[in-house]
C-alpha positions in Angstrom: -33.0 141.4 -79.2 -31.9 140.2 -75.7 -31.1 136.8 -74.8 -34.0 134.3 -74.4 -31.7 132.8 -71.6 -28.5 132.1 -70.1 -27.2 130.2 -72.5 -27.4 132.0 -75.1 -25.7 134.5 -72.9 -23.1 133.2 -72.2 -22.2 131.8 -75.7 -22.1 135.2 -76.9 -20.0 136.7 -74.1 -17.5 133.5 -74.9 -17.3 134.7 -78.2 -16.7 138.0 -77.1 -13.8 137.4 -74.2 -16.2 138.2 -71.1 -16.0 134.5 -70.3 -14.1 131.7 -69.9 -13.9 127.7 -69.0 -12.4 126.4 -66.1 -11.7 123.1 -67.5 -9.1 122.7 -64.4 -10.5 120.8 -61.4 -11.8 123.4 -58.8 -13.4 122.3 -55.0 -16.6 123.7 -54.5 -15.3 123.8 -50.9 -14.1 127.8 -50.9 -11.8 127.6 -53.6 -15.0 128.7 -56.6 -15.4 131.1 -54.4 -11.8 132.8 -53.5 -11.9 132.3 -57.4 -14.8 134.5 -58.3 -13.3 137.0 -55.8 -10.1 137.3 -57.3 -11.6 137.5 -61.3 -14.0 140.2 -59.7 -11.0 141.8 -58.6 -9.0 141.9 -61.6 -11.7 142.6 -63.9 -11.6 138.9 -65.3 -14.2 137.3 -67.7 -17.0 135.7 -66.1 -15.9 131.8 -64.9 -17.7 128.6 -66.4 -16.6 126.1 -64.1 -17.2 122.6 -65.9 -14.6 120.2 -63.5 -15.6 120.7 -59.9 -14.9 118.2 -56.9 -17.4 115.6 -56.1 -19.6 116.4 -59.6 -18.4 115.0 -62.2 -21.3 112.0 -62.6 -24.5 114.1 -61.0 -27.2 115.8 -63.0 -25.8 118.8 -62.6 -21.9 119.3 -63.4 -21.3 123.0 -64.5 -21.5 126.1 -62.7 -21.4 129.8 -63.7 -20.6 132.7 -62.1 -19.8 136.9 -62.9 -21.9 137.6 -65.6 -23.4 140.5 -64.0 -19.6 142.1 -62.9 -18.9 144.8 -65.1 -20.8 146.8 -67.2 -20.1 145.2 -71.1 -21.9 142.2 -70.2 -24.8 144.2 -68.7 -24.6 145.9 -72.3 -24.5 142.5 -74.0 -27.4 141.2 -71.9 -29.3 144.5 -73.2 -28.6 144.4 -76.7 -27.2 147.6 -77.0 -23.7 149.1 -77.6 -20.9 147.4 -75.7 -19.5 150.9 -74.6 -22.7 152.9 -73.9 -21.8 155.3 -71.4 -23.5 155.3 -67.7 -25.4 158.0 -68.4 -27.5 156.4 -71.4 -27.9 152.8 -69.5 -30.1 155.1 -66.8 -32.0 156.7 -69.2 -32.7 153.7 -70.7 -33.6 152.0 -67.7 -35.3 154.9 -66.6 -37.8 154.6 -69.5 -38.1 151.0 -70.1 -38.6 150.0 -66.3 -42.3 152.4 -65.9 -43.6 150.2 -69.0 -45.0 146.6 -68.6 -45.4 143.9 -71.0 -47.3 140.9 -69.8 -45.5 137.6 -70.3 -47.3 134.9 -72.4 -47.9 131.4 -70.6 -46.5 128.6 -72.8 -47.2 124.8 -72.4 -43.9 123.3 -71.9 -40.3 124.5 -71.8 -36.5 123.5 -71.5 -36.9 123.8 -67.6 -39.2 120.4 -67.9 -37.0 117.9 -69.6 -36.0 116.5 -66.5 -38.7 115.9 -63.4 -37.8 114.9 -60.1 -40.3 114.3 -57.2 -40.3 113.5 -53.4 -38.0 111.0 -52.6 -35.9 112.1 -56.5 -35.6 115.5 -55.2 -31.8 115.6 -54.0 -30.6 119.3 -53.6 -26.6 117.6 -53.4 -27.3 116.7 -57.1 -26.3 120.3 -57.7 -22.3 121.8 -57.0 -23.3 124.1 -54.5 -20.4 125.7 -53.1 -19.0 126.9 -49.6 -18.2 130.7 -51.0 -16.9 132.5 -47.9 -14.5 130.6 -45.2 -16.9 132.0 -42.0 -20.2 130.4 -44.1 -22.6 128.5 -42.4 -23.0 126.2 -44.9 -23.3 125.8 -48.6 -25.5 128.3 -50.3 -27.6 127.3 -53.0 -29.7 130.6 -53.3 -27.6 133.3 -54.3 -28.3 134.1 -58.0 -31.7 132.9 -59.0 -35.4 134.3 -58.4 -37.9 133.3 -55.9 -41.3 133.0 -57.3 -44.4 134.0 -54.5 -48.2 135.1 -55.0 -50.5 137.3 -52.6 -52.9 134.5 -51.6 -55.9 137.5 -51.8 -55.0 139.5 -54.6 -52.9 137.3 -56.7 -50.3 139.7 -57.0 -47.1 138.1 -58.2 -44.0 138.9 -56.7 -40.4 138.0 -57.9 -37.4 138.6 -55.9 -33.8 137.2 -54.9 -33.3 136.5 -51.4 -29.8 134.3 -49.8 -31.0 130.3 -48.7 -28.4 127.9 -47.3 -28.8 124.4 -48.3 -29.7 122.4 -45.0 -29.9 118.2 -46.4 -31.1 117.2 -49.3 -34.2 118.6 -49.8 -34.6 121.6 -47.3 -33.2 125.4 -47.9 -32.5 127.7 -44.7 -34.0 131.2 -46.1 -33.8 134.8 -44.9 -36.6 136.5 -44.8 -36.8 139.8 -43.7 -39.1 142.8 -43.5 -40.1 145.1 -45.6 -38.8 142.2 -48.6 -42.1 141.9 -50.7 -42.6 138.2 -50.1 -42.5 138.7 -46.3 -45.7 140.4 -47.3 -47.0 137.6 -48.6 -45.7 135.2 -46.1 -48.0 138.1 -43.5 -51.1 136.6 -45.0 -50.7 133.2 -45.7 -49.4 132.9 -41.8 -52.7 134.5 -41.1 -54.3 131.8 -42.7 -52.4 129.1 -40.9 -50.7 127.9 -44.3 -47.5 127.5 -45.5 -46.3 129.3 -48.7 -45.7 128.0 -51.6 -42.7 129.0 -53.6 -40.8 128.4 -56.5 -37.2 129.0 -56.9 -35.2 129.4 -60.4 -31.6 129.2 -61.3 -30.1 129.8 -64.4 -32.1 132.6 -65.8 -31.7 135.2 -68.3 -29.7 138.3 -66.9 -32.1 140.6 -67.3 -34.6 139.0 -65.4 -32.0 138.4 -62.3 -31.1 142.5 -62.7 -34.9 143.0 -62.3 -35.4 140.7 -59.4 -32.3 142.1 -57.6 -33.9 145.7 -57.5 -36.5 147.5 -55.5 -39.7 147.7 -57.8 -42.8 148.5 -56.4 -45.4 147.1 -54.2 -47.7 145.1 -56.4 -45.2 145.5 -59.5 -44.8 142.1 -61.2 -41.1 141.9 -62.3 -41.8 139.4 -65.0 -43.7 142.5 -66.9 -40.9 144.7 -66.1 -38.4 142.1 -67.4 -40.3 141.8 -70.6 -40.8 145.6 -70.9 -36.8 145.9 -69.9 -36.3 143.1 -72.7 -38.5 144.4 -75.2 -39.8 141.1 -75.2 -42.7 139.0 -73.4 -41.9 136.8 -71.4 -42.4 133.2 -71.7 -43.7 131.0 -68.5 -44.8 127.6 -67.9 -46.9 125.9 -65.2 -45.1 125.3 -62.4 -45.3 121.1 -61.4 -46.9 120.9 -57.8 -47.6 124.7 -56.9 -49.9 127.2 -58.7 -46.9 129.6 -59.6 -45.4 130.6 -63.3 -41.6 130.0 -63.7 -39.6 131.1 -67.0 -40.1 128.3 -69.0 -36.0 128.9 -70.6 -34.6 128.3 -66.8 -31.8 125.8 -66.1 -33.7 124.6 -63.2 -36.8 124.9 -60.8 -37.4 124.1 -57.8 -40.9 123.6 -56.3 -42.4 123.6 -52.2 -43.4 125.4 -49.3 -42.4 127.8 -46.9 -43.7 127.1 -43.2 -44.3 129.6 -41.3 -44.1 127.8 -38.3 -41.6 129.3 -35.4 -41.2 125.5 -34.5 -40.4 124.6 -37.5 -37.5 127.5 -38.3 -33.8 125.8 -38.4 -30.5 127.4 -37.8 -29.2 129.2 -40.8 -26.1 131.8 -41.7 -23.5 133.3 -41.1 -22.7 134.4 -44.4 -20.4 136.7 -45.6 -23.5 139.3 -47.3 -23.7 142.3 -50.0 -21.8 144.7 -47.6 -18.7 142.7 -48.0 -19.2 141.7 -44.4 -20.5 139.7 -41.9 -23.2 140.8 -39.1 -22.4 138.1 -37.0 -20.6 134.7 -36.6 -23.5 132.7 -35.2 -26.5 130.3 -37.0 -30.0 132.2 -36.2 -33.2 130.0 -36.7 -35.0 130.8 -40.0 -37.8 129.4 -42.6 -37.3 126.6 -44.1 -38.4 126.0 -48.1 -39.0 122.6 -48.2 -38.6 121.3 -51.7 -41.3 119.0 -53.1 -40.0 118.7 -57.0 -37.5 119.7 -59.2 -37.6 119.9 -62.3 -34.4 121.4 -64.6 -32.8 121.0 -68.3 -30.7 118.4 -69.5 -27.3 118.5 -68.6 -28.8 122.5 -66.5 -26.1 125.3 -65.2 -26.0 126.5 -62.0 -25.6 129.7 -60.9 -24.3 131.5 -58.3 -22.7 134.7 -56.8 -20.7 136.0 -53.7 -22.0 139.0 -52.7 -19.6 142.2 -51.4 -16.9 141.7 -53.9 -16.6 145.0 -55.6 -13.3 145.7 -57.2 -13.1 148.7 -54.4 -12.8 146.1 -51.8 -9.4 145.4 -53.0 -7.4 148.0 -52.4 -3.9 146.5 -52.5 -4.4 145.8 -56.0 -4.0 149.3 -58.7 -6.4 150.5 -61.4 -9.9 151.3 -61.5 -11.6 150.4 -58.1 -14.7 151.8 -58.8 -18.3 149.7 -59.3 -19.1 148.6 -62.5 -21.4 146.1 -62.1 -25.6 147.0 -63.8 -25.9 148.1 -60.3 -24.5 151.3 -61.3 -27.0 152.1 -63.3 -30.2 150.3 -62.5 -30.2 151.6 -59.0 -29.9 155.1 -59.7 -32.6 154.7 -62.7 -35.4 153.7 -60.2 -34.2 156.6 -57.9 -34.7 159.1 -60.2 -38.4 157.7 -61.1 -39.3 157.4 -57.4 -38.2 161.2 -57.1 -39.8 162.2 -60.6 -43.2 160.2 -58.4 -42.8 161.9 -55.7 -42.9 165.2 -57.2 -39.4 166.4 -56.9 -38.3 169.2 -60.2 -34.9 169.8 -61.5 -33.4 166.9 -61.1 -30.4 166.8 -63.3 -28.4 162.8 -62.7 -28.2 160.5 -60.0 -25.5 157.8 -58.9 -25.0 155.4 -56.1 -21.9 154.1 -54.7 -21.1 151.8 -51.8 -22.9 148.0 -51.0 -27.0 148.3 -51.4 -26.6 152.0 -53.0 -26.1 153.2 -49.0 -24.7 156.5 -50.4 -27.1 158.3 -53.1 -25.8 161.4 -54.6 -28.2 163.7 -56.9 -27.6 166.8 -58.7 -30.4 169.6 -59.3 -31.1 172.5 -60.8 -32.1 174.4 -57.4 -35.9 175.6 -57.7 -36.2 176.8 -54.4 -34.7 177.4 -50.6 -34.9 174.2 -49.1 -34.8 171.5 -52.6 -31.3 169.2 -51.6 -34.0 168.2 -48.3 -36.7 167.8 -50.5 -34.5 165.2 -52.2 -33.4 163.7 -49.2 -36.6 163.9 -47.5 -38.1 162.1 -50.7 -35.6 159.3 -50.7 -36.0 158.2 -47.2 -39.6 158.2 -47.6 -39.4 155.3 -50.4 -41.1 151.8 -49.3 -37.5 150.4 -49.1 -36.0 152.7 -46.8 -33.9 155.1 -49.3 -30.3 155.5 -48.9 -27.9 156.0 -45.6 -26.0 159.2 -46.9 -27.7 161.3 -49.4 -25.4 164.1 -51.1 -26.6 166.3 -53.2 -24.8 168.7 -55.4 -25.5 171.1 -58.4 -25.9 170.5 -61.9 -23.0 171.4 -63.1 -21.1 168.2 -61.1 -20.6 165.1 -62.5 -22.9 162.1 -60.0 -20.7 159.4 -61.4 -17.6 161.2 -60.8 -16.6 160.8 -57.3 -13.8 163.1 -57.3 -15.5 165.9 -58.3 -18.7 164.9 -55.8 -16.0 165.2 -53.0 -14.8 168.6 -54.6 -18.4 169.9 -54.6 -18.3 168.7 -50.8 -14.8 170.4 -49.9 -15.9 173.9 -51.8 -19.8 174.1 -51.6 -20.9 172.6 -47.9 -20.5 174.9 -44.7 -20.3 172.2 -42.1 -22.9 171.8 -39.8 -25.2 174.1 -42.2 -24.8 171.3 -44.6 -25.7 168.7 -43.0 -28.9 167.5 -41.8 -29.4 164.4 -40.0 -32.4 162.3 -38.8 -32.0 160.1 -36.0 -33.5 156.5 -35.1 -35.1 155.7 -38.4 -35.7 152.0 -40.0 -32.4 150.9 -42.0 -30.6 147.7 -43.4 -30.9 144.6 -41.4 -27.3 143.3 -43.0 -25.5 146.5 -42.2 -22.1 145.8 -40.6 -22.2 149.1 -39.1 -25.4 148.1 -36.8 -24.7 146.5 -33.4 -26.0 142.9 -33.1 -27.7 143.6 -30.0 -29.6 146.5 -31.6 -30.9 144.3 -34.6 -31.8 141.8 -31.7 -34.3 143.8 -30.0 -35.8 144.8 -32.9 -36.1 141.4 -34.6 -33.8 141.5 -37.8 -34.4 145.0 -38.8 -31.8 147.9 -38.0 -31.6 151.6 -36.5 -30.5 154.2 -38.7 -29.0 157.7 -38.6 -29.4 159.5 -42.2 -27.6 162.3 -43.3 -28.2 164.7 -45.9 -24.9 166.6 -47.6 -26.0 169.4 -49.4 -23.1 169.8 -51.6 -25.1 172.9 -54.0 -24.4 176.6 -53.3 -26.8 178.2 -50.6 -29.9 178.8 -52.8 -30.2 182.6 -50.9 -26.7 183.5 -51.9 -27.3 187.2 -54.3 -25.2 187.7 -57.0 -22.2 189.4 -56.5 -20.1 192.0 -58.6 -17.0 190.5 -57.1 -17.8 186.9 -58.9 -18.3 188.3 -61.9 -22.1 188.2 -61.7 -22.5 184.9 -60.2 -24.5 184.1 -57.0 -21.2 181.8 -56.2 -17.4 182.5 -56.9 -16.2 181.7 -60.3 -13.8 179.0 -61.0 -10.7 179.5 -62.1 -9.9 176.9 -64.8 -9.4 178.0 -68.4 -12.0 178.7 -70.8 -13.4 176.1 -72.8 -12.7 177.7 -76.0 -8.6 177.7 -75.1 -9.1 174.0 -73.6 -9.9 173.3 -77.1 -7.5 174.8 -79.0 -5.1 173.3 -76.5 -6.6 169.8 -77.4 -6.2 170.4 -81.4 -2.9 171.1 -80.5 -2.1 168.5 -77.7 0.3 166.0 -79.7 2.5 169.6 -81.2 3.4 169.7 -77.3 4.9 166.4 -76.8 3.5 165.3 -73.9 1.8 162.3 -72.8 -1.1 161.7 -70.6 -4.7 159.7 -70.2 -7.1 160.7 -73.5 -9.6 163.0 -72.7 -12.7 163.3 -74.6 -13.3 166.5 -75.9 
């Protein structure tokens, strides 16, 4: 069974090498952070940091980071097989993520055993570090969940949004639309209210893999979580608003949002998920206004730098490629959203570059016209779909970028290829979009999208010339001699990377 929460965790990675204490002093002032980028880089265990500068006689004196950066751990978190390929983590996600099981309210839990209110909240209690050099500040939201509820229908929303710690008891947030509790925030501004809301850190990883995915409007990720888990759930009352928090989290905090222009203070830069910055300048934001906190004895905080995948190091040798449970979680909800949406023959799907910006899906073609079907499908989902959408045939690889860009350089006839739609809706937090542009159009961003159809053209007639085929043949040996040359690989004396036959 999964881990009840991130403790547990994070013994059992200990045990199994995917962590490690830093028991040498570290300053929360950039150096956690040029640490964490440098272990992401070289495919290091994640980091417990038990000796940081300034925190060694505060309630909170340990801080971890990286359990989500490579795809054993997500494994470990799962409770399956350490080396289950790619391929099976979708399925299994695929499956587990359409069930729900409802979580089971609890009367108390670890995340009570200490209470602090009003004048005791003090957000410094926590190490809280400066992660990128260009930050605004110190950002104490980056690897938690953010607990919010549709005033009218109740609907329970839980997502994982970035908040800069202002003083001690006030968080600069980023809220941006179409993010489901910007919903919320819609109506209870209506109302002339604040919102209450009720941030978690330190909880289990597959609750944080849920919250840092697109589900749907009106899904509640705590009964995706359990279903994920194959577990329920446990929650507890929240102190001072009427929200449910996992009872099992290292700590809570509890307030308000205002929604209040006047109110807004500045927030950012920081350095986000694209490995970039948008801009070098504070912008005035919501404020969550903390009220209590409640957390475990002796709790672990968490923490993340976004836009540190091992492909943004390209000085250093090996495997660059993305390894993280984004890899497969991402293109799991894909391929439900095009099952949905009534899309056939649809064969795998992967995602590569920061906020799966580049989709790539192979069919079995149906009919003249299916890689836009796909495409059109995609950018039709609630959350915008993907920049780039490629897609190629069945018999290529998704997760194997080589032979995607083979299918590209052999199958696409240029313009005929590609289609593109102008001046749609995109990523806020895209480097790519001018500042100006995401000015005028209050956060959000102005997209381009381009479709590569990678497959052979559908109205292509066989051909005696290729053998029968409606494409030309490959030339590569036949399988049955591939294998006889593999029985017979080590009689040749030659070395070489293991294949899997």
């Amino acid at each position: 069974m999964p881990f009840k929460d991130l403790r547990s965790l994070l013994g059992a990675l200990e045990e199994k090498g995917e962590a490690a204490r830093v028991t040498a002093e570290v300053n929360w002032d950039e150096e956690i952070g040029a640490i964490f980028q440098e272990a992401v880089f070289r495919h290091s265990p994640a980091q417990i940091f038990t000796n940081i500068k300034d925190y060694k006689n505060t309630h909170c004196r340990t801080l971890a980071m990286g359990m989500d950066s490579n795809l054993k751990r997500a494994c470990i978190a799962l409770g399956v097989k350490e080396n289950s390929p790619r391929g099976e983590l979708v399925s299994l996600w695929r499956e587990r993520s359409r069930k729900r099981m409802k979580p089971i309210l609890v009367a108390g839990g670890p995340c009570k055993e200490v209470v602090h209110r009003g004048e005791q909240v003090d957000l410094l209690e926590f190490p809280v570090p400066k992660l990128h050099p260009l930050d605004g500040g110190r950002y104490i939201l980056t690897w938690h969940i953010i607990v919010t509820k549709d005033p009218e229908t109740g609907w329970v929303n839980v997502g994982t949004y970035r908040g800069m710690l202002l003083d001690r008891n006030s968080i600069g947030v980023l809220m941006q639309w179409p993010a489901h509790w910007s919903l919320h925030a819609s109506k209870y501004k209506a109302m002339g209210k604040p919102m209450p809301a009720a941030v978690c850190i330190g909880v289990d990883l597959i609750t944080m893999m849920v919250s840092t995915t697109s589900c749907p409007a009106g899904a509640n990720e705590y009964e995706i979580a359990g279903a994920i888990r194959n577990d329920p759930m446990e929650l507890v009352k929240a102190e001072t608003v009427d929200l449910e928090v996992p009872a099992s989290a290292e700590i809570v905090l509890e307030g308000e949002i205002s929604l209040d222009p006047s109110t807004f203070r500045p927030e950012g830069p920081f350095g986000e998920y694209p490995g970039h910055y948008t801009g070098l300048g504070a912008e005035l934001r919501h404020v969550f206004k903390v009220n209590c906190v409640t957390h475990r004895k002796d709790p672990i905080f968490t923490a993340s730098s976004p836009g540190m995948a091992p492909a943004a190091a390209p000085e250093l040798p090996g495997n660059q490629t993305e390894h993280s449970y984004m890899s497969f979680v991402g293109p799991a909800l894909t391929w439900n959203h095009l099952e949905d949406a009534g899309v056939g023959g649809v064969t795998g799907v992967s995602s590569y570059g920061p906020g799966n910006s580049i989709t790539v899906v192979s069919i079995n073609q149906h009919h003249y016209g299916h890689a836009k079907q796909v495409a059109n499908a995609l950018w039709g989902a609630g959350r915008g779909g993907s920049k780039y959408v490629i897609v190629v045939d069945s018999d290529i690889d998704v997760s194997d970028l080589n032979k995607v860009m083979l299918a590209i350089a052999n199958r696409s006839q240029g313009r005929k290829s590609l289609t593109v739609v102008e001046d749609t809706f995109g990523a806020g937090l895209d480097p790519a979009v001018h500042p100006d542009i995401k000015k005028k159009l209050k956060g959000s961003a102005k997209w381009d999208r381009i479709l590569i159809d990678a497959t052979w053209p559908f109205d292509w007639e066989a051909r005696e010339e290729w053998g029968g085929l409606n494409h030309p043949p490959n030339s590569r040996a036949s399988q049955t001699t591939i294998s006889k040359v593999r029985q017979r690989w080590l009689e040749y004396n030659l070395e070489g990377k293991k294949i899997k036959d």
